[in-house]
C-alpha positions as CSV (number, residue, x, y, z in Angstrom):
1,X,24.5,281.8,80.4
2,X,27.9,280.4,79.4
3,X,29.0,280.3,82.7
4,X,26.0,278.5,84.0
5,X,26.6,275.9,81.4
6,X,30.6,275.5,82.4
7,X,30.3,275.1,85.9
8,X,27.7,271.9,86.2
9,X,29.6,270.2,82.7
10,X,32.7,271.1,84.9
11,X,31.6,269.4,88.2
12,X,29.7,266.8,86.1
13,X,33.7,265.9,84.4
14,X,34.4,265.9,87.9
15,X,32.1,263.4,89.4
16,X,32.8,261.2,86.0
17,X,36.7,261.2,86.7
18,X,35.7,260.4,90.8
19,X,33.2,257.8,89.5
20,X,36.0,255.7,87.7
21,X,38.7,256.5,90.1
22,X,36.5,255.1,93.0
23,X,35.8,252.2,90.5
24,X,39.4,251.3,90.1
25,X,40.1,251.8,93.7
26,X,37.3,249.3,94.6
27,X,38.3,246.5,91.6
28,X,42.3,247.0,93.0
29,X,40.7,246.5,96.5
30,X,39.0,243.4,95.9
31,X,42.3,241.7,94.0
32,X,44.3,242.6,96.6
33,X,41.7,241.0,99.8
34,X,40.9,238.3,97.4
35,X,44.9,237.3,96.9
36,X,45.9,237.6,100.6
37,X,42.9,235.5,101.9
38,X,43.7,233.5,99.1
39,X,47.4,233.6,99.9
40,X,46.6,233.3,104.1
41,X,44.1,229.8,103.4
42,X,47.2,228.2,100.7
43,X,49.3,228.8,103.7
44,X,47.4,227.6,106.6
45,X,46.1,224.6,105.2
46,X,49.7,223.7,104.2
47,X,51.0,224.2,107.7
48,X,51.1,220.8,108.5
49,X,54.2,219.5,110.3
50,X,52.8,216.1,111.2
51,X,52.9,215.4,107.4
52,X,56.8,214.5,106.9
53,X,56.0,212.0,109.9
54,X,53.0,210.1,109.0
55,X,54.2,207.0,108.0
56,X,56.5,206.7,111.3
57,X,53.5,208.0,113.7
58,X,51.0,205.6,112.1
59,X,54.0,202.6,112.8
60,X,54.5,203.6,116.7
61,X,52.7,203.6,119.3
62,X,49.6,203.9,119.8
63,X,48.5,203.8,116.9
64,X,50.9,200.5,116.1
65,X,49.9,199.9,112.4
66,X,52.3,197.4,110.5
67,X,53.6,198.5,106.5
68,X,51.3,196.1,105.2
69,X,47.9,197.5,106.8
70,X,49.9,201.2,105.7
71,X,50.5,199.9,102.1
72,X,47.5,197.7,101.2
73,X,44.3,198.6,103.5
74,X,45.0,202.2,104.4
75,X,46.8,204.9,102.4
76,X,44.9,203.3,98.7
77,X,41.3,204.4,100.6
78,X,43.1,207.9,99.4
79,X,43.4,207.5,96.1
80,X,40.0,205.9,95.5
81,X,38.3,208.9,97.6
82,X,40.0,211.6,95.8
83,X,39.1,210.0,92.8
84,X,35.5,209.8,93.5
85,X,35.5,213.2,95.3
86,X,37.2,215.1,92.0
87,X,34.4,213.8,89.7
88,X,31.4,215.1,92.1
89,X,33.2,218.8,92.8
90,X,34.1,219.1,89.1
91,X,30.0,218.8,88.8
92,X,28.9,221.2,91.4
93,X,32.3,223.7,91.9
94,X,30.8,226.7,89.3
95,X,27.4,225.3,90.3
96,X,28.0,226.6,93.7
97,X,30.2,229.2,93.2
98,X,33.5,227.8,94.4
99,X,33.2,229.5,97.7
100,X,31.1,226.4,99.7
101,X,33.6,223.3,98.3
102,X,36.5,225.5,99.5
103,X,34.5,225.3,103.0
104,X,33.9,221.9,102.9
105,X,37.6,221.4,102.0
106,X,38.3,223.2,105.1
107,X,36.1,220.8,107.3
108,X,37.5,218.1,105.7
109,X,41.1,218.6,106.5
110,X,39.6,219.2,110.4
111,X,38.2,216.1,110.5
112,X,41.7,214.6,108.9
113,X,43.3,215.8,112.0
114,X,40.5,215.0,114.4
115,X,40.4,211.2,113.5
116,X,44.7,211.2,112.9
117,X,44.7,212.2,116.6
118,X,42.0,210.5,118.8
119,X,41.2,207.7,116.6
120,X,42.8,203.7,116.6
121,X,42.5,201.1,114.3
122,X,42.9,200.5,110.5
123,X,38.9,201.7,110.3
124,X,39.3,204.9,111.7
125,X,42.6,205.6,109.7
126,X,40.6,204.3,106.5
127,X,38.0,206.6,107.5
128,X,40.6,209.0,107.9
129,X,42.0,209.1,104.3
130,X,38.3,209.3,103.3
131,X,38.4,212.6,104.2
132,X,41.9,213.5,103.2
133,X,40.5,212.4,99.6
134,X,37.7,214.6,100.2
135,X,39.5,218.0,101.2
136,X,42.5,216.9,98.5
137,X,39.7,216.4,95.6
138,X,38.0,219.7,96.6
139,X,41.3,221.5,96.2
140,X,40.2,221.9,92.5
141,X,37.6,224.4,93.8
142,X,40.2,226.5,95.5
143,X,42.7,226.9,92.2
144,X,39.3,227.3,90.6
145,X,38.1,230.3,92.6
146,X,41.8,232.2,91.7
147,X,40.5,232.7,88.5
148,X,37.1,233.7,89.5
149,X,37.8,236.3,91.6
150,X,40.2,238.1,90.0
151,X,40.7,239.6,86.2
152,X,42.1,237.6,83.6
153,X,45.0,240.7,83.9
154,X,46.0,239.9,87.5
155,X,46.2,235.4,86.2
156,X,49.9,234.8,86.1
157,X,51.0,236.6,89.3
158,X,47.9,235.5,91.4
159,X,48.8,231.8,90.5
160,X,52.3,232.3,91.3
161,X,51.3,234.0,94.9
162,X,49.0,231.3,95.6
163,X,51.2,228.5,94.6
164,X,54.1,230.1,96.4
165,X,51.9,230.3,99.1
166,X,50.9,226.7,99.5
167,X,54.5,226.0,98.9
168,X,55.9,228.2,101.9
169,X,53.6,226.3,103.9
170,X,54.9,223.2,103.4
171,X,58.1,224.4,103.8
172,X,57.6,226.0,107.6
173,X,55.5,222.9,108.5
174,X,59.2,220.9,107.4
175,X,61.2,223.3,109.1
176,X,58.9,223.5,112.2
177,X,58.5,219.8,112.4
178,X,62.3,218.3,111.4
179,X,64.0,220.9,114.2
180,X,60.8,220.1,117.1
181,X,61.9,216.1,116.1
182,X,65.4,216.2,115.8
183,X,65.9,218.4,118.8
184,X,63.4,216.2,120.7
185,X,61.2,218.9,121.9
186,X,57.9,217.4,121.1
187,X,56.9,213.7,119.5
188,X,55.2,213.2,116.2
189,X,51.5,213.3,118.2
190,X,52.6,217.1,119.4
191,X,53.2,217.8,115.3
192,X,49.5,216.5,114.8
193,X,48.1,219.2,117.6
194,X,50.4,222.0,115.8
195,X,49.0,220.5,112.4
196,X,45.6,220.8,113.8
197,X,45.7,224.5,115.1
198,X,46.9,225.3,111.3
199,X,43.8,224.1,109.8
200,X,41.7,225.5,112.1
201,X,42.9,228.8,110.9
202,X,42.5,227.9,107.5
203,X,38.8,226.9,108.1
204,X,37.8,230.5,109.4
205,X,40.1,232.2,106.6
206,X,37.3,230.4,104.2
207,X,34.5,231.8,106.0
208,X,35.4,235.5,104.9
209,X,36.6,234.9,101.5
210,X,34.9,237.5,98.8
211,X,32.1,235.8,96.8
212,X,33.2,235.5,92.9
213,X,32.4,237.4,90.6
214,X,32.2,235.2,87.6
215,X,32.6,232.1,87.1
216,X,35.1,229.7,85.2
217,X,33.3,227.8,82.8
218,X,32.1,229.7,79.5
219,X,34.5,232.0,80.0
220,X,35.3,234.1,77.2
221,X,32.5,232.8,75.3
222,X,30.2,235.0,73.7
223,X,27.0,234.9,74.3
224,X,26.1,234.3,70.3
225,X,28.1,231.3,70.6
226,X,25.6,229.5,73.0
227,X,23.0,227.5,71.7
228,X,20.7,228.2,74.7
229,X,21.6,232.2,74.9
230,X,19.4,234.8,74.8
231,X,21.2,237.3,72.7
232,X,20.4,240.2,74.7
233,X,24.2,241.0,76.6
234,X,22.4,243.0,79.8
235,X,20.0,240.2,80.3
236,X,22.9,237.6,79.8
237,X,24.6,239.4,82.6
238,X,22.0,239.3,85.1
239,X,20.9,236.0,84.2
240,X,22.9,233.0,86.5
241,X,23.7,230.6,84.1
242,X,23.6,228.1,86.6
243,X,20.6,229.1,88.4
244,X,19.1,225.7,88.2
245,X,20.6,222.3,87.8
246,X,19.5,221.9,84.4
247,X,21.0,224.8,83.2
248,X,24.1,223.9,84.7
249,X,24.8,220.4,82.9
250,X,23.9,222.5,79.5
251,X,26.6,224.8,80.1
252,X,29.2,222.0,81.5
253,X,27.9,220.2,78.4
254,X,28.2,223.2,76.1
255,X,31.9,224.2,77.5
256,X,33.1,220.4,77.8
257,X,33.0,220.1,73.7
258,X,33.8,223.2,72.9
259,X,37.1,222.8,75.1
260,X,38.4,219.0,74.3
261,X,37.6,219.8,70.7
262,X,40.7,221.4,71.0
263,X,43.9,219.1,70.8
264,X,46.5,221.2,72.2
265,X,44.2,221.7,75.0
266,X,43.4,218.1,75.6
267,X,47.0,217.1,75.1
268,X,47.5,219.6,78.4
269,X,44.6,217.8,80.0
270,X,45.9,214.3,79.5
271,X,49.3,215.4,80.5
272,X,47.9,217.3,84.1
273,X,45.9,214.3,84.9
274,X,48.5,212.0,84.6
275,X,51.2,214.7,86.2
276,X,48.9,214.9,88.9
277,X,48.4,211.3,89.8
278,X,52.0,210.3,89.6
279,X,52.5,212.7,92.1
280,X,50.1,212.3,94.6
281,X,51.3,208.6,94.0
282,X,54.7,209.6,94.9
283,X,53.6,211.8,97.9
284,X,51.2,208.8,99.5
285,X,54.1,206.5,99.5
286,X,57.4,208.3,99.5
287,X,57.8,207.9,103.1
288,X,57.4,204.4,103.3
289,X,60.0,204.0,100.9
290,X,62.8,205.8,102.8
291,X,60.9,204.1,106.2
292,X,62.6,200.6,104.4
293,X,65.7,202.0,103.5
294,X,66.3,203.6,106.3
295,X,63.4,202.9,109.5
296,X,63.3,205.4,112.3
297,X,65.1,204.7,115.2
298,X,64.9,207.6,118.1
299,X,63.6,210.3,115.9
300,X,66.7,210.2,113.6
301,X,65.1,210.6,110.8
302,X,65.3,214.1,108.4
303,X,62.0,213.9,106.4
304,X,61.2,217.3,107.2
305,X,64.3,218.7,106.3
306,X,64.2,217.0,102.7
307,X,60.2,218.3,102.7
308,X,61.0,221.6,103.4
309,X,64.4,221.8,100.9
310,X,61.9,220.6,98.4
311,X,59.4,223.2,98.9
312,X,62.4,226.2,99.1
313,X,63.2,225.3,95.2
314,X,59.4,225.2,94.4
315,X,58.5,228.9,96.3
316,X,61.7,229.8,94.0
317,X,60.3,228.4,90.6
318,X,57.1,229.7,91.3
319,X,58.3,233.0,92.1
320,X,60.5,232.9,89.2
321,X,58.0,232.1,86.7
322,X,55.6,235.0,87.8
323,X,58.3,237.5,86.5
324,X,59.4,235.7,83.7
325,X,57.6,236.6,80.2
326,X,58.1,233.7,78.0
327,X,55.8,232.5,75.6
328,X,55.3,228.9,76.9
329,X,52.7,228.4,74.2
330,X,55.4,228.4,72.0
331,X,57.9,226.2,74.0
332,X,55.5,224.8,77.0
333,X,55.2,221.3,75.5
334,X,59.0,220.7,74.6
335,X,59.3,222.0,78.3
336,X,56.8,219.0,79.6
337,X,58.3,216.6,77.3
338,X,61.6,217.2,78.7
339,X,60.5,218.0,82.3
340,X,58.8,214.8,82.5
341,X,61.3,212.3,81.4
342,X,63.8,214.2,83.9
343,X,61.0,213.3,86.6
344,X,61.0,209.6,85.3
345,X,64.3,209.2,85.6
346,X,64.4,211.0,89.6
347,X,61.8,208.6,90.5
348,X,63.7,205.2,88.9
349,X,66.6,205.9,90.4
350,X,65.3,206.5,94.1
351,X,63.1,203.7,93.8
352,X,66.7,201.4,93.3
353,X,68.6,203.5,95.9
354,X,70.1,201.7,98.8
355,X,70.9,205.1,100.3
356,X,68.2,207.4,102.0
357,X,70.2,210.3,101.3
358,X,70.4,209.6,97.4
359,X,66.4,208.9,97.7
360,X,66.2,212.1,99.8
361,X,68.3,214.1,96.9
362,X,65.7,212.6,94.1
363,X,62.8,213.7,95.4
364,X,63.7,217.1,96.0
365,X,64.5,217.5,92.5
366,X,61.5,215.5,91.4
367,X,59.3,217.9,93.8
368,X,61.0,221.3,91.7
369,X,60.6,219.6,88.3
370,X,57.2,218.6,89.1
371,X,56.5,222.6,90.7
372,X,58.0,224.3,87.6
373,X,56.0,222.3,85.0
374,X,52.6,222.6,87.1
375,X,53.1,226.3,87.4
376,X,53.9,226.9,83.8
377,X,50.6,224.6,82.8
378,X,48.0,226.7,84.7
């Protein structure tokens, strides 16, 4: 009788310690596809080596816009769109799971490409930076998904792969685009072809991403914290909070004061949005700036050199910071303080530069500062 009872307790200890091996397997499994697709789309959609050049290939032929249409009619549209495009994806990003904005972030760097390459006109090229605000303002899905998909464990290191990822493709789409141009290989409309190719990768790469399992908002919370919960944990679990529309605003609501009722947190928050919009301010007008202090003449012009330099330091930071245990809870806001003013200062003193190379020089060191301090606040 004993030994009939030791065997199947045996086999049943067995099957237990396959169980949660299996389990682990499969959790490790799904971090790892997760962070490479993750890591393949950052990439892709980055590869751009058009971008260094937009400002000259918008001023030659055929395209033949002037500084003022580039400056006052056409490259604002971008700022406006994002705008309006961040508030509508922060509403339905959770609400549709993350996955279908990152797809419609996808198509709308396509149709970026599609309208920079066979379309004329200051229309078109407003239409254009319609959807660059589009896919740019759905960008908050894809950092969104990152912590979605993976455990709160895996954070640090999956935001440093992701952001190192982004960042190595901007750096090959400078490399690729300031040796094609210098060496005379191609012209700024053969960059806009590779460009293309790039983010038609990226658009499939979207296509197989895993499905999240969680979501962003509410996380953490407990479900006796809620004022609409149910109290019972397994029906909590299988019950999508945002299975309806209505649902979702009470948990946005519910999540948005119980967040910004904390002032460190909305001191970050005030800091990121500002962060963010000087430099996508910087970025949408950079090259016009060294375009009037020094204006292309026979592709001597090094753009995507200074791009890709840029993006080197930042792939370091990045990687830096995901092996680097430092409390920045503690020291994060001295850090921004300090950061920030250094950026100030980078940005005043290109602005007055009569030299392209000293403008060149300040933005690659606003681009680290700006990569460290963005790293270190998500």
């Amino acid at each position: 009788m004993r030994k009939c009872f030791l065997v199947p307790t045996f086999l049943k200890y067995e099957s237990w310690a396959s169980r949660g091996f299996t389990s682990d397997y499969k959790m490790a499994a799904r971090w790892a596809k997760a962070t490479i697709l993750l890591c393949m789309y950052g990439f892709f959609k980055e590869m751009k080596p058009s971008e260094p050049f937009l400002t000259p290939y918008l001023k030659a032929p055929p395209k033949n816009l002037t500084e003022r249409e580039l400056e006052n009619e056409i490259y604002p549209v971008w700022t406006y769109s994002y705008l309006s495009a961040l508030f509508v994806v922060f509403l339905v990003t959770d609400f549709l799971k993350y996955k279908p904005v990152i797809i419609v972030e996808g198509l709308a760097y396509l149709t970026t490409r599609i309208l920079l390459i066979w379309a004329s006109g200051v229309l078109a090229m407003q239409f254009m930076q319609l959807a660059y605000g589009i896919s740019t303002g759905a960008e908050v899905a894809y950092y969104s998904y990152i912590y979605a998909a993976v455990s709160q464990d895996h954070y640090q290191k999956v935001t440093s792969y992701t952001r190192a990822a982004v960042l190595t493709g901007r750096m090959m789409a400078g490399v690729l685009g300031q040796i094609l141009i210098s060496l005379q290989i191609t012209n700024y409309l053969a960059l806009n072809y590779i460009s293309l190719v790039s983010v038609c990768v990226a658009l499939v790469v979207t296509f197989v991403l895993p499905n999240p399992s969680g979501n962003v908002f509410g996380l953490g919370t407990s479900t006796t914290t809620r004022p609409f919960s149910t109290g019972n944990t397994d029906d909590e679990r299988k019950l999508n909070c945002f299975a309806s529309w209505k649902r979702s605003m009470k948990c946005l609501w519910y999540d948005f004061k119980q967040c910004y009722s904390n002032t460190e947190l909305l001191r970050w928050s005030l800091w990121w949005a500002f962060a963010t919009c000087g430099e996508f301010q910087v970025e949408n007008y950079v090259q016009n700036l060294w375009d009037v202090i020094y204006p292309a003449h026979n592709h001597k012009i090094y753009n995507g050199g200074v791009v890709a330099l840029s993006h080197i330091m930042g792939v370091a930071v990045a990687l830096f910071l995901a092996f680097t245990s430092v409390n920045w809870s503690v020291c994060g806001e001295l850090a921004l303080g300090i950061v920030s003013v250094a950026d100030a200062f980078f940005l005043f003193i290109s602005a007055q530069s009569s030299s392209v190379w000293l403008a060149y020089l300040m933005y690659i060191l606003f681009r680290t500062a700006y990569t460290f301090l963005i790293t270190i606040a998500r």
